[in-house]
N, C-alpha and C positions, 0 to 999 in steps of 0.2 A: 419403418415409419413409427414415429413416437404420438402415442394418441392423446399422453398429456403433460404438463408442465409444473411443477410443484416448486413453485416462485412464493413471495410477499409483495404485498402490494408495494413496497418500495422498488421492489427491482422491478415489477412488472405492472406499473397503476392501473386498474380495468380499463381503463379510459385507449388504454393501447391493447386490450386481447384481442383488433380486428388485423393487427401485426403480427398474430402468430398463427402458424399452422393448426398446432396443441393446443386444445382445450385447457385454459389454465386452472390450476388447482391455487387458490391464494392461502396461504397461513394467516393466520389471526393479528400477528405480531413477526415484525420486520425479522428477519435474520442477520443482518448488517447491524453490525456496535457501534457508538459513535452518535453524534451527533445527528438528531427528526428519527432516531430508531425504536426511542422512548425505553429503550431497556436498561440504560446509564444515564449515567449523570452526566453531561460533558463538561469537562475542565474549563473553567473561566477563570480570569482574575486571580487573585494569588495560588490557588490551586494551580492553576496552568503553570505558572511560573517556579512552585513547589517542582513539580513534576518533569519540569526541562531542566532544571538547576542540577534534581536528581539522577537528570539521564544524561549530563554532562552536555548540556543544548544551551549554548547561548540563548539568549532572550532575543538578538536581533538577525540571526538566522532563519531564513525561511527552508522548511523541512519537504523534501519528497518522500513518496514513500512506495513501493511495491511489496507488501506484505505477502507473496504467494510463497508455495513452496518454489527454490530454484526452479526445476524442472520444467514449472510453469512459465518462468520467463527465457524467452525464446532471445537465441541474439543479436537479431535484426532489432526486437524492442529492450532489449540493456544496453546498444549501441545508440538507439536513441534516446535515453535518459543520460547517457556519457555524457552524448554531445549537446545536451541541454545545459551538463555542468561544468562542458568546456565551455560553452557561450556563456555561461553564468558565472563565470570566475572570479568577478571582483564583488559578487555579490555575496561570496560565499554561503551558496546553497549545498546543501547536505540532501544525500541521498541513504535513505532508510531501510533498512533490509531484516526481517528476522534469521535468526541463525538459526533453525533447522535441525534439531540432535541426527536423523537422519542422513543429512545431506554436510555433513564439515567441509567435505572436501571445496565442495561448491567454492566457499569463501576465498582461499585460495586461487581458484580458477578466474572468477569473477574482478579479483584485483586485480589479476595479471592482465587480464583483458581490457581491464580500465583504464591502464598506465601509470606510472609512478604518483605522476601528480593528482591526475581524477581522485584516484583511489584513495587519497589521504580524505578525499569527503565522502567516501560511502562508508559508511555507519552499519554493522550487525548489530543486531543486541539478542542474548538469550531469552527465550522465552518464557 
């Protein structure tokens, strides 16, 4: 039995603690980066465009992303992001992956899994 929960009110707004078993414990400040986290800046306007130019991301690509460690995504959910980028094929959607110094192998396995053509749109990058 866990007696309690050590969330931020982003992932856990009070307004939902009658949702959990655990007494929640909220932090002061989001844990989540990114955009309504308020601990960055978020990329707008020429910055944004700065910064896909820099990560080799066309401007009119729409970007997925599963930022976990490998391990974390299970195959039944990297089978369904595949086939989101089989069905999204002419739209050329990219799928986002951090590379892992831990986990290389992963990358590898992950392609092969994807198949020839998926795979040319799922994107690593170092961290």
């Amino acid at each position: 039995y866990i007696h309690y929960n050590l969330l931020d009110p982003v992932q856990a707004p009070p307004e939902h603690a009658r949702f959990y078993s655990e007494k929640l414990m909220l932090l002061p400040v989001s844990a989540f980066r990114g955009e309504g986290s308020g601990l960055e800046d978020v990329l707008q306007g020429e910055r944004k465009r700065e910064a896909r130019r820099a990560l080799g991301i066309p401007e009119d690509r729409f970007v997925a992303a599963n930022l976990n460690r490998p391990f974390k995504l299970e195959p039944r959910i990297f089978e369904t992001w595949m086939g989101f980028l089989r069905r999204t094929a002419g739209v050329e959607t990219l799928f986002w992956m951090f590379r892992w110094p831990e986990a290389l192998a992963a990358e590898a396995n992950l392609r092969r899994s994807a198949g020839a053509e998926v795979s040319k749109r799922v994107v690593f990058t170092d961290l």
